[in-house]
C-alpha angles and dihedrals in degrees: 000000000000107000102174095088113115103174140019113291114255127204119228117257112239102171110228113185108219113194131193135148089356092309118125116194122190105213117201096188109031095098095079094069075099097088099181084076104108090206084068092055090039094059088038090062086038085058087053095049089040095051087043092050085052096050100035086103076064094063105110082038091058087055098041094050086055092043089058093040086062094042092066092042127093088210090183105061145126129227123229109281121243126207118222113168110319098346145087107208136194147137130233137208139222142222103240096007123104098208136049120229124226122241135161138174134195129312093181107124080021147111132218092234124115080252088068105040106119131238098256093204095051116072135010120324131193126224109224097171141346110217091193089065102045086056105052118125098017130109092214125040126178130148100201096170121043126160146139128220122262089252092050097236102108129047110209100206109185108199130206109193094175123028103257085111090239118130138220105206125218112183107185135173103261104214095045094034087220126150112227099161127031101155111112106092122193099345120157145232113337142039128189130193123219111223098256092056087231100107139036150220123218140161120230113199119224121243075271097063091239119134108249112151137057112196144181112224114185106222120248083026130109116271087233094066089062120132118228110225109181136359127198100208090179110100098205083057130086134189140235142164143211143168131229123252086243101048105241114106138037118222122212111188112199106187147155123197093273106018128054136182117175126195129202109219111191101237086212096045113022092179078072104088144131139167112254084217134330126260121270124186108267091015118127132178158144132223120220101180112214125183105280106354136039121236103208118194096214134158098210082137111012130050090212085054127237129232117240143183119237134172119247104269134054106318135165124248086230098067096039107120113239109243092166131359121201106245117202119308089019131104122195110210114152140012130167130202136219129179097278106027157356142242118205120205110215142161126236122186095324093321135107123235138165121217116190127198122197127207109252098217075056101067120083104206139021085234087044091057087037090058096052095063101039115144097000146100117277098177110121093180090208093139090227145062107293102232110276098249090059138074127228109266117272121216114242107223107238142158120275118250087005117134110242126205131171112238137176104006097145100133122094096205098030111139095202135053132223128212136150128232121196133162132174089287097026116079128202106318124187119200140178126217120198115216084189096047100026086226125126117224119204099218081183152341115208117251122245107190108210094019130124114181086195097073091066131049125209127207148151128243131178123224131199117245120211090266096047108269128141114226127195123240140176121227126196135172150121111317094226091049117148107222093217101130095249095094120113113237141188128210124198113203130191122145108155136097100035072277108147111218092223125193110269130176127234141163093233086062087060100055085061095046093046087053091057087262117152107214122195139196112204106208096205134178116271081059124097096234094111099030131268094311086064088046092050098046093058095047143075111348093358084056096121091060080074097055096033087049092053090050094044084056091041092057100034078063090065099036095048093050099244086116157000114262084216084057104048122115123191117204137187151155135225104319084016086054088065085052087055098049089047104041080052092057099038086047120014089166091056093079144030096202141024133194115189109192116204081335115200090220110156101047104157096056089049104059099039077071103079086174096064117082127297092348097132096047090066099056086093085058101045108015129246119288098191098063112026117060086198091051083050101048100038091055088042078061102057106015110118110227089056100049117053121134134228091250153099107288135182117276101265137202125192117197118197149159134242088215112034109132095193106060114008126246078227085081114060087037093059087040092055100055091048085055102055084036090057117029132073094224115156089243085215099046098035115022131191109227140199120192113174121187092216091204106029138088140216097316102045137254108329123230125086090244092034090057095037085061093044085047095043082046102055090029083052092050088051097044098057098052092045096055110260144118 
C-alpha cells in the first residue's frame, strides 16, 4: 500500500459547459466520463490507498465483525431441496469455502410436496457443479443462468467473470460432464429450454445494456445460425422471458415502467405465437399461464391492478373476466399458477399477504373444498360473480412483518406451494402451504448459531411527513433498550421504482443489534409499500416526497428518544444512494455519518445522456430533461452533485464498482470531489471517503468471504463515527 499519501486525492478540474433550456452549467469533473483516460483510473486506485489510510485505525473491527458474521452463520449448510421432473435438486455450502456447490438425486416413487422432500444428507447424491472450482483463479465469480433440461440430461451454467452482469454459457452432458456447446457469448438474463431439450431461449442486451431480443439457439449449432425471435425497438422498452409451469409456452414480457405487452410463444413450435393484447399506452400487465386459461395481473381499471380470467389466444382487457380486484390500501404483484389452483402475491396496508384460489371441477369432494378454507377469509371483493370454475380466495396464514417470496413451485400438478418468509429477527424461513388441508408446514427455518430472537423486539410505527402523511417504518433494537435519546441508531432508505424495501434478515444487521444499535427501515414514498399511489407520488415531478419522508423519519428517531442526532447513520443503495447524496444536502444536521452504496449522484447528468445505458428506459421514472424545462429544472433542483452547501456534513463514505453497468462508478467519484470542494468538514472528524471494488459489479465483490470484508469494512466505517466498538 502507497503511504505517502498525506491528503485526500484531488482530480484535476477541466471546465465542461453543459446547456440546456437556457441554463448553462460549468462542470469541473465531467471530463472524466472518458474513462480511457489513465488519470481516471490513477485517482480511482488514490481514493483506495487514501480510505484504507483513514481506516487503518479499523483494522482489528473489520476482523471481529467478520468474525461475528461467521459466527451466526452455519456456513455449512443445504438449501431445501426443489423437485423439477425427475429430480430433487439443491445446493450446499462449506466452512472455509465462498461458493456452494449443486447437487440432486432421484424423484422417481416420489411427490413434489414438503412430505417428500429427501434427507439430503441420507442416500447417494449427485454433483452436478462446484462453484468453488469453476471459480478458481478469478477475481469475480457469478452464475447468473443455471438450468437443466427438462429431461435431465444437460446443465446450461451461465458465467460472469467480471461484474457487467453478461454471461458466457457452457451446456454440458451431465453424466458424462462433458461441454458440447459453448457458443452463447455475453447474453443476458433468461434461458429457456424447448421440450425436447434440443433448442434454446436467451436475451441479448442492446450497446445501451437494455434487454431487446429474444432468440432460439439449437444446442450443439453456431451461434450464428440463431434464430431472433423477437426484437423491442422501442427504447423506453425492455425484455424478458419466462416459461410456464407446465412447460408449454414461453413468455416474452416486453415492458416499460408504465406500458406492457406480453406474447406466448409454443416451446415445441415457436412459429405458434400470438400477443395476449396489444399495448396500449398506461396499460400494464403480466401473463400466468394456466392450463387452459391465462390468469393476467392488470390495472385497465385500477391503479392497484385486478386479477382476471382470459382464454389462451389474443384477447381484449375489456372482455377478461374479473377473478380478484385491489381495494383500497392492496396491490396485487404476482400470482402462479399450478393445475388445480393459484396463489396470488398482494400488498395490504404495508404488509404482505397471499390469497389462493382452487379450481372447483378440481376438487374431489364438497368437504375437500370445505377443508381447504377453514378458518379463513373467502371474500374475493371482486364486486362481481368469481368464474364459475373457480373458488373465493382463501387467506394463507403468515407471519406478520415478515418478507414473502414464492420458491420452489416447479411442479404443474403440485398440490402444495412453497414460499419464505424472513424479517430483521426471522431468518430464512421455508414453508409449505395445502391446498387440500389448508395447513402450512415449515420444511425449514435457517439456523443461526448464537443467536436468540428473544433479546430484540421488532415493530412498525408510523411517522408524519411534512404534508401529512403518515410513512412506515420498521423498527428494530435491543429489547432492553432505555429510550433516553443517547442510542446509537441506523436508518436504511430506498423509495424508487414502485420497489418495496422489505424487511430482510442478515447477519451484518445483528452485529449492529447486538452493539445497542437501533436500526430502521423507512419505508418512503417511490417505493411500492402502500400501492402505486405511493409509487407515483416519489417519482418524477413528486421526487422530493422521497427525500423529505426519509428526513422526517430521520428526525422522528431523535425526537422520539430512540437515538442521538449526533449518532444517527443513513444508509442506501443505487437509487437509495440518490437518496443518500439529496437528504445530505436538504439536512446535513440530521445525520453524523453516510454510506452511499453504488449512489446514483449525479442524476441529472446522467439522464441528459440518452447514449449511456438505460438512460432512455428512466425516463418513465424521472422524467425527461431534454425535453421538458420543468423535468430539467426540477432534477437541477435535488440532484446531489449540484446541490452541496457550504456547511458541516456528515462523514460520508461512497462504495462503488469499476464494472457496474447500472449506476457508474463516474458518479460517486465526481460526487466525491464536489463534496471536498464544497463542505467545511474537519477532514480528520468527518472524511470523505471513496472505496471502489476494481473487478465487481453492482452488487459488490462475489464470493461469501469476499462480501462479509466489504460489509466489516463499511459497518466498521459507521460504527466508528457513530460511537461504537
Amino acid at each position: 500500500m502507497n503511504t505517502e499519501l498525506t491528503h485526500a486525492p484531488r482530480l484535476a478540474k477541466k471546465p465542461i459547459t453543459r446547456s440546456f433550456h437556457g441554463d448553462d452549467v460549468v462542470d469541473n469533473y465531467e471530463w472524466i466520463r472518458q474513462d480511457s483516460e489513465p488519470a481516471v483510473l490513477a485517482h480511482i486506485e488514490a481514493e483506495n490507498v487514501w480510505t484504507e489510510l483513514r481506516t487503518a485505525h479499523l483494522a482489528s473491527l473489520r476482523t471481529q465483525l467478520v468474525s461475528e458474521f461467521a459466527g451466526h452463520t452455519k456456513e455449512d449448510d443445504v438449501s431445501v431441496p426443489v423437485r423439477e421432473g425427475d429430480y430433487w435438486y439443491w445446493s450446499r455450502t462449506f466452512e472455509g469455502k465462498s461458493y456452494p456447490a449443486a447437487y440432486r438425486c432421484s424423484a422417481l416413487g416420489t411427490g413434489s410436496d414438503a412430505a417428500d422432500i429427501p434427507d439430503v444428507y441420507a442416500g447417494e447424491a449427485e454433483l452436478l457443479y462446484d462453484a468453488n472450482v469453476l471459480a478458481a483463479g478469478k477475481d469475480f465469480f457469478s452464475i447468473g443462468i443455471s438450468s437443466v433440461s427438462p429431461d435431465g440430461k444437460l446443465l446450461a451454467l451461465g458465467i460472469d467473470n467480471a461484474g457487467d452482469e453478461l454471461f458466457d454459457v457452457r451446456i454440458s452432458q451431465i453424466d458424462a460432464d462433458e461441454t458440447i456447446d459453448e457458443t452463447l457469448i455475453g447474453i443476458g438474463y433468461g434461458f429457456v429450454w424447448s421440450p425436447d431439450a434440443t433448442r434454446v431461449y436467451y436475451v441479448r442486451n442492446d450497446d445501451a445494456w437494455r434487454s431487446y431480443q429474444v432468440w432460439m439457439h439449437h444446442v450443439g449449432q453456431s451461434a450464428a445460425e440463431d434464430v431472433l425471435l423477437f426484437e423491442e425497438n422501442d427504447e423506453l422498452f425492455w425484455v424478458g422471458i419466462d416459461v410456464s409451469r407446465d412447460g408449454s409456452w414461453l413468455v416474452v414480457q416486453s415492458e416499460s415502467k408504465l406500458t406492457a405487452e406480453v406474447r406466448l410463444f409454443a416451446t415445441d413450435d415457436p412459429h405458434r405465437n400470438f400477443i395476449v393484447s396489444p399495448r396500449r399506452a398506461g396499460l400494464h400487465y403480466t401473463v400466468e399461464p394456466a392450463g387452459d386459461c391465462l390468469l393476467i395481473i392488470h390495472n385497465r381499471e385500477n391503479e392497484d391492478f385486478d386479477l382476471a380470467l382470459a382464454p389462451v389466444g389474443s384477447s381484449q382487457p375489456e372482455t377478461w373476466h374479473m377473478l380478484y380486484s385491489a381495494q383500497p390500501g392492496q396491490r396485487l404483484t404476482e400470482v402462479v399458477a399450478f393445475k388445480d389452483f393459484a396463489v396470488l402475491l398482494m400488498r395490504e396496508g404495508g404488509a404482505m399477504q397471499m390469497r389462493a384460489f382452487t379450481r372447483i371441477e378440481s376438487a374431489q369432494s364438497e368437504s375437500d373444498k370445505s377443508a381447504s378454507v377453514t378458518g379463513t377469509e373467502q371474500d374475493n371483493k371482486s364486486g362481481g360473480a368469481v368464474p364459475e370454475n373457480w373458488a373465493n380466495s382463501v387467506v394463507i396464514p403468515t407471519e406478520e412483518l415478515a418478507t414473502l417470496n414464492f420458491y420452489g413451485n416447479e411442479v404443474w400438478d403440485a398440490r402444495e406451494v412453497g414460499f419464505v418468509i424472513e424479517s430483521v429477527l426471522t431468518p430464512d424461513t421455508f414453508q409449505r402451504w395445502s391446498v387440500d388441508t389448508g395447513e402450512v408446514i415449515t420444511v425449514k427455518r435457517t439456523e443461526v448459531p448464537n443467536y436468540d430472537a428473544t433479546q430484540f423486539t421488532q415493530y412498525r410505527h408510523w411517522v408524519t411527513a411534512q404534508d401529512g402523511v403518515r410513512i412506515p417504518m420498521t423498527i428494530v433494537h435491543r429489547a432492553d433498550l432505555n429510550k433516553d435519546g443517547t442510542n446509537p441508531g441506523i436508518i436504511y432508505g430506498y423509495g424508487s421504482y414502485e420497489i418495496s424495501n422489505d424487511p430482510w434478515f442478515s447477519p451484518t444487521i445483528l452485529s449492529a443489534l447486538e452493539r445497542g444499535v437501533v436500526y430502521a427501515i423507512a419505508h418512503i414514498r417511490g417505493g411500492g409499500e402502500m400501492g402505486r399511489a405511493w409509487y407515483d407520488n416519489g417519482k418524477m415531478l413528486t421526487k422530493r416526497n422521497t427525500f423529505t419522508d426519509f428526513v422526517a423519519c430521520a428526525r422522528w428517531m431523535a425526537e422520539s428518544g430512540l437515538v442521538d442526532r449526533q449518532r444517527l447513520a443513513a444508509e442506501g443503495g443505487s437509487a437509495g444512494g440518490l437518496l443518500m447524496g439529496a437528504v445530505t444536502n436538504l439536512a446535513p444536521d440530521a445525520f453524523r455519518v453516510v454510506h452511499a452504496i453504488v449512489p446514483f449522484v449525479d442524476a441529472l447528468n446522467t439522464i441528459l445522456k440518452p447514449e449511456l445505458p438505460l438512460t432512455v428506459g428512466e425516463w418513465e421514472e424521472w422524467g425527461n430533461p431534454i425535453e421538458s424545462a420543468e423535468v430539467y429544472q426540477y432534477m437541477k433542483s435535488y440532484t446531489p452533485y449540484e446541490n452541496i452547501a457550504p456547511v458541516q456534513y456528515p462523514a460520508i463514505l461512497a462504495s462503488t464498482s469499476l464494472n457496474d453497468v447500472r449506476v457508474s462508478y463516474i458518479e460517486p467519484t465526481k460526487w466525491i470531489q464536489a463534496l471536498r470542494d464544497t463542505v467545511t468538514n474537519d477532514e480528520i472528524e468527518r472524511p470523505i471517503l471513496q472505496h471502489t471494488e476494481m473487478v465487481a459489479g453492482h452488487g459488490g465483490g462475489s464470493g461469501r468471504y469476499k462480501k462479509w470484508e466489504e460489509r466489516a469494512a463499511q459497518l466498521a466505517f459507521i460504527f466508528d463515527n457513530i460511537g461504537v466498538r
